[in-house]
C-alpha angles and dihedrals in degrees: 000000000000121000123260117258128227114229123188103190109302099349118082096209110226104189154335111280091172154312129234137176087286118027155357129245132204146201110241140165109230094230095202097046089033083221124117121246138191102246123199129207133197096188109146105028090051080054096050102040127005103213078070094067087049087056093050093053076048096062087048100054098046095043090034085055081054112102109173142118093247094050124087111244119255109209109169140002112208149177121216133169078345095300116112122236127202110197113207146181104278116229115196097197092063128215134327096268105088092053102051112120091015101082135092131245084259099049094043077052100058095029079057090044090053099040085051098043077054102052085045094061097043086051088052088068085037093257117145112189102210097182093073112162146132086258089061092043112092135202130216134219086255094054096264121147116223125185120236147187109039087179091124099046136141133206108221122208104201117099 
């Protein structure tokens, strides 16, 4: 017998991908789309203190208003049972982290081109990202490097 799936609204969730401080993401299919997605989950936060859940809209929004080849792609925002969702482009390689210490002069060149290229756009909407770490730098399945997780930004207003 096959095991039950979770569904949160349109999207069936596959597996765990992480947890941080402040969420948990999960692996989904899309079922509408057919396409798998990065979902994120602020579950227990949202549960504990509701200005978290409007933070959380917040991050959508400002990564969702990002439209460039280094940041990570915000699909959807949702609500579901009363927990917020962000859906978001899935990137099978992971984060930075595994590959800290293993790359070469070159490839720390271009991951620091791209993450660059990433923090320029987002500065040019005023957006700092202020959570910058291996851990919130993806990686693509060529090899690009996209920033994620602009849940602790700042607009700034100094020009």
């Amino acid at each position: 017998m096959a095991a039950a799936v979770r569904t949160v609204g349109r999207y069936e969730l596959q597996r765990t991908l992480g947890r941080g401080g402040m969420a948990t993401v999960y692996l989904a299919r899309q079922t509408d789309l057919d396409r798998q997605v990065a979902l994120k989950e602020l579950k227990v936060l949202a549960e504990s203190d509701p200005r978290f859940a409007q933070r959380f809209l917040h991050e959508a929004r400002l990564a969702g208003a990002l439209n460039h080849p280094n940041i990570v792609t915000v699909h959807d925002y949702i609500e579901h049972g009363g927990t917020p969702y962000i859906a978001m482009e899935y990137l099978p390689r992971g984060s930075m982290r595994p590959y800290v210490g293993r790359m070469s002069l070159a490839q720390i060149g271009r991951m620091l081109a791209g993450v660059l290229d990433g923090l320029a756009r987002a500065e040019e909407r005023r957006i700092v990202h202020r959570d910058l770490k291996p851990e919130n730098i993806m990686v693509s399945s060529q090899g690009w490097v996209k920033i994620a997780d602009f849940g602790v930004v700042a607009r700034h207003t100094a020009r």
